[in-house]
Every structure is written in C-alpha cells, then in structure tokens.
C-alpha positions in Angstrom: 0.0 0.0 0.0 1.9 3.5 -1.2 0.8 6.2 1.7 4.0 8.1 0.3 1.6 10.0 -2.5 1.3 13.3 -2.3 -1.9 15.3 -1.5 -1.5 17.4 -5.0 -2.1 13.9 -6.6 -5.4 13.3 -4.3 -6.6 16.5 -4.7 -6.1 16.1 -8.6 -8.6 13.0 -8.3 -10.9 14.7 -6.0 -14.2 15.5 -7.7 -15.8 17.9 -5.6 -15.8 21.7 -5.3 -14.6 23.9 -3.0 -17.1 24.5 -0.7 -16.4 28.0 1.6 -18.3 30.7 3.5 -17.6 34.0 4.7 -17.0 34.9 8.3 -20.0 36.9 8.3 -22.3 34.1 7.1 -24.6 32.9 9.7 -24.4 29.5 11.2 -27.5 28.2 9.9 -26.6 28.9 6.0 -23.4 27.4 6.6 -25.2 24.4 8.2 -27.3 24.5 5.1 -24.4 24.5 2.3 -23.0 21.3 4.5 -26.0 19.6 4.2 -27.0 20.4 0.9 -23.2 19.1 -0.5 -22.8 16.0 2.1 -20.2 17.7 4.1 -18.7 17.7 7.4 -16.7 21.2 7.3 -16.8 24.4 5.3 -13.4 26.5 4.4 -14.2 30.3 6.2 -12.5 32.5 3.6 -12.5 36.2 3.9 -11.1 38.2 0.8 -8.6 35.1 -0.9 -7.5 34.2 2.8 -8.5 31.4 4.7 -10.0 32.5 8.2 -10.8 29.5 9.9 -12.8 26.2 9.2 -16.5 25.5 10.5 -17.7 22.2 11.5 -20.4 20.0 12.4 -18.0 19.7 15.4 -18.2 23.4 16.4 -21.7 23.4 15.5 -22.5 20.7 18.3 -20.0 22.3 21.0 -20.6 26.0 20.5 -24.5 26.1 19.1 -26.3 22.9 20.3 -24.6 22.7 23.7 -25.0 26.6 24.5 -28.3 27.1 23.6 -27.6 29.7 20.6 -29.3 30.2 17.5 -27.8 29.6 14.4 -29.9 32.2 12.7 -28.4 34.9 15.1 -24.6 33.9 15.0 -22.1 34.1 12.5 -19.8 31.9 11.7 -16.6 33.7 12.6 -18.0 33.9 16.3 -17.5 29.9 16.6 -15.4 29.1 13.8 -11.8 27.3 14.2 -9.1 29.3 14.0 -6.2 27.8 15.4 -5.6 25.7 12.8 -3.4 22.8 11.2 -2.9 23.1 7.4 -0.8 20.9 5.3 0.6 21.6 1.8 0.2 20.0 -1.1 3.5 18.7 -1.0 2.7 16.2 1.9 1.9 12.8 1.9 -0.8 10.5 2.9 0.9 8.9 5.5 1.8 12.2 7.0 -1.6 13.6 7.1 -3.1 10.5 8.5 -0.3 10.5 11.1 -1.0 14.5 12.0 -5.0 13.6 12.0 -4.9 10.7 14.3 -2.8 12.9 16.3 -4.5 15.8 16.6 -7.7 13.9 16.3 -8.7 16.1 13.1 -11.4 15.3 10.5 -10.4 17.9 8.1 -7.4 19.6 7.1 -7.0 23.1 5.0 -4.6 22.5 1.9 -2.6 25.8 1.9 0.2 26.4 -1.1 1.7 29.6 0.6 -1.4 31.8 1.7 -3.3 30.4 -1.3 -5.8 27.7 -0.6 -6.4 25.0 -2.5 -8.3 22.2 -1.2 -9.4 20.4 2.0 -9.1 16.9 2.6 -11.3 14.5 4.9 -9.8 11.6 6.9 -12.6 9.7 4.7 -10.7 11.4 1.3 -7.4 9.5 3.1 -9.2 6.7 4.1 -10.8 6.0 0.5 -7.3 6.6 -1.6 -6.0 3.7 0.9 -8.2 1.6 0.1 -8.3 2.3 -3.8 -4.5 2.2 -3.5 -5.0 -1.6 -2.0 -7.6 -2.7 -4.3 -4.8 -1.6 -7.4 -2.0 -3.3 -5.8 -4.5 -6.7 -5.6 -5.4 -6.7 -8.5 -2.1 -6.1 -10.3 -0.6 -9.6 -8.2 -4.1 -11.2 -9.0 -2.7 -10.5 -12.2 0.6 -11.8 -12.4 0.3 -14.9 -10.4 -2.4 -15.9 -13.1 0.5 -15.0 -15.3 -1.0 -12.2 -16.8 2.0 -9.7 -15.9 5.2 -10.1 -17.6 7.8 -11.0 -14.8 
C-alpha cells in the first residue's frame, strides 16, 4: 500500500468543489451548504484568505450545547481558527499521522497563503483503500500469469 503519495495527486482526483463561507455568514446557511453538499466542514474565507474552518464539530459544541441560535450567529464567532494546514506537498501517511494525532477530520490545503483544497480523513481513508484494491489486483494478475515477470 503506497501512503507516500502526495496530496496534490489526491486532490487532482478529488471530484468535488470547493465549498467556503464567509466569516459573516450565519451559522445556519453554513449548516445549510454542509448539508445540501454532504459535508462535514466548510473553508471560512474572507477576501482570498482562509479564516478559519466551520464544522459539524463546532456546531454541536458551540450552538447545540449553549443554547444559541444559528440564525443569530455568525460563523466567525465559533469558527476554528487555530488551525493545522498541510501543503500540497505532503503525503498521505503524513496527514493520516497529523490527524490521528491531533484527532482532526479535516485539514486546509494551503500552497503559501493560497488555498487549495481540503481533505477529509474519509478522502485518506478511501485513496488507501483504492490504493489496495490496485496493488491486488495487479498480483491477482501476475500470479495468473498475466504480468510479464
């Protein structure tokens, strides 16, 4: 199984936008987008810089839990903003090492101060197992002797 691939080259095969809001969307339409699209975190640009990420997670700590109103806030009141970005120049392994780590579900793909993609643990999790069904397949196919040696 190759973890050693760099992001760039999952992000290439990613098929999905972008998804972002600004800081002074409100919770609920950024709730909305998320479930609209299927996903668990939104990029919070403001101008062409990334401010922070919004998640289902601070949704459920900072909304649900304290009895605010996600018509009334705006995103950049609970966003993330301490955060851990990667570039596109790391690997696989080394994201799924920092996530497990820092017990992260998303991380901000950042060439410079440009951004240029986010990535899941599910993104990760789905190129290893793509990555294992090719490497199966190819010795499926030359122990049937269909791969010259």
């Amino acid at each position: 199984m190759k973890t050693s691939v760099s992001i760039s080259c999952l992000l290439h095969h990613k098929t999905t936008p972008l998804w972002s809001v600004t800081p002074n969307s409100s919770v609920f339409d950024a709730i909305k987008l998320m479930a609209e699209k299927n996903i668990g975190a939104v990029l919070v640009i403001s101008g062409e810089m990334l401010a922070g990420v919004f998640s289902e997670r601070d949704y459920t700590r900072k909304i649900a839990l304290h009895g605010k109103s996600s018509r009334e806030t705006q995103v950049w009141e609970i966003m993330s903003t301490e955060l851990i970005t990667v570039t596109p120049e790391d690997t696989v392994e080394d994201c799924l090492r920092l996530m497990t780590d820092k017990r992260l579900r998303h991380l901000p793909v950042l060439n410079g101060t440009q951004v240029v993609g986010i990535i899941s643990i599910g993104d990760l999790v789905n190129w290893i197992i793509s990555a294992q069904d090719a490497a199966i397949s190819q010795m499926e196919e030359y122990i049937a002797g269909g791969v010259p040696a």
